[in-house]
Residue, then its C-alpha position, 0 to 999 in steps of 0.5 A: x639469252x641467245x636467239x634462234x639460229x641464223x640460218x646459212x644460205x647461198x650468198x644470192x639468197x640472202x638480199x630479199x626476203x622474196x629471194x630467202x623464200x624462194x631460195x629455201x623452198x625452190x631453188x635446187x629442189x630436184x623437179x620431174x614434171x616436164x612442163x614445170x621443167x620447162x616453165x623454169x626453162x622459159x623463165x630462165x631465158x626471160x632473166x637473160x641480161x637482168x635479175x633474177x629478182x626482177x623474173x621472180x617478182x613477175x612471175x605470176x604475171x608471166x604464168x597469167x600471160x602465158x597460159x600457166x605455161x602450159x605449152x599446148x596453148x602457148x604453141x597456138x599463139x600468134x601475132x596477136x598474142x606477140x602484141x598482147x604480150x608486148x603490151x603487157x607491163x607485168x612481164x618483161x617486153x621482149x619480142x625476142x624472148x616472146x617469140x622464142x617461149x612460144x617457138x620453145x612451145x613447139x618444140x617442147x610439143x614436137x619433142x613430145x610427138x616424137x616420143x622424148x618426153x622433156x623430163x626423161x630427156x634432160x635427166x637423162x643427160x644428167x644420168x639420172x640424178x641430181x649432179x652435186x657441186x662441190x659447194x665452193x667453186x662457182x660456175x656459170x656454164x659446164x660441159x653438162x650445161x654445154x651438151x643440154x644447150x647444144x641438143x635443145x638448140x638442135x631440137x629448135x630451142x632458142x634463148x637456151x645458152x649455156x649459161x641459161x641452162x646452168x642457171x635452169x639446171x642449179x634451179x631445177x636441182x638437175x644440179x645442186x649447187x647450193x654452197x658448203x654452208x647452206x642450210x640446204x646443201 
């Protein structure tokens, strides 16, 4: 007797059951809402130098630091709030990162006052719908994730190198990368 079916994931996935899960019912599902695109933006920006593992296991720990990731509040922060995150051992301790979520807040905001909403802006660069890979090649940056880069940098972003945004948009499912075999592809 043979048992259920083994299911084929993204090799990354395939380490930690927290990974598996993530992977299943998160990663690469195209995502519209423009404060959940930028809480996995912020998110992303935080894994920079570490694993992703480390960011998903904090992750509820970050939304409790940061106000559910809700941009209003998390632009109101101040330097109080920089040192209360510093302090807090369930995040990562970054000043640098700190300061550039909420910074990111403003500018979110400011993009927002002007009329851009975050959501429409991103997939629209992206023309509209999800940009398929084709599920052998590997990449870590792309023209797309280049020209997102370059146009948050220009509207104030930081932490959002082309290799954070490649990552944001595999996860987001702005791009789906998911490999020939997946169950998900």
């Amino acid at each position: 007797m043979r048992g259920p079916p083994v299911l084929q994931r993204c090799r990354w996935a395939e380490s930690d059951p927290l990974l598996s899960a993530y992977h299943d019912e998160e990663w690469g599902v195209p995502e519209r809402d423009s404060r959940a695109l930028w809480e996995k933006l912020m998110l992303d920006g935080f894994q920079a130098g570490l694993a992703w593992i480390t960011i998903l296991r904090k992750r509820d720990a970050f939304r409790a630091a940061f106000a559910g990731f809700d941009p209003a509040i998390v632009a109101r922060f101040g330097p109080a709030d920089v040192e209360r995150l510093l302090a807090d051992p369930g995040i990562v301790r970054s000043r640098a990162k700190i300061e550039a979520t909420i910074g990111n807040a403003r500018a979110y905001l400011a993009m927002q006052a002007a009329g851009e909403d975050f959501s429409d802006f991103i997939w629209s660069m992206a023309g509209g719908a999800p940009v398929r890979g084709d599920g052998i090649t590997m990449h870590t940056k792309t023209p797309l994730s280049e020209a997102i880069s370059a146009a948050l940098k220009k509207r104030g972003f930081k932490f959002v190198g082309p290799v954070i945004v490649y990552a944001w948009l595999q996860a987001t499912g702005i791009v789906d990368d998911h490999t020939a075999q997946c169950h998900r592809r």
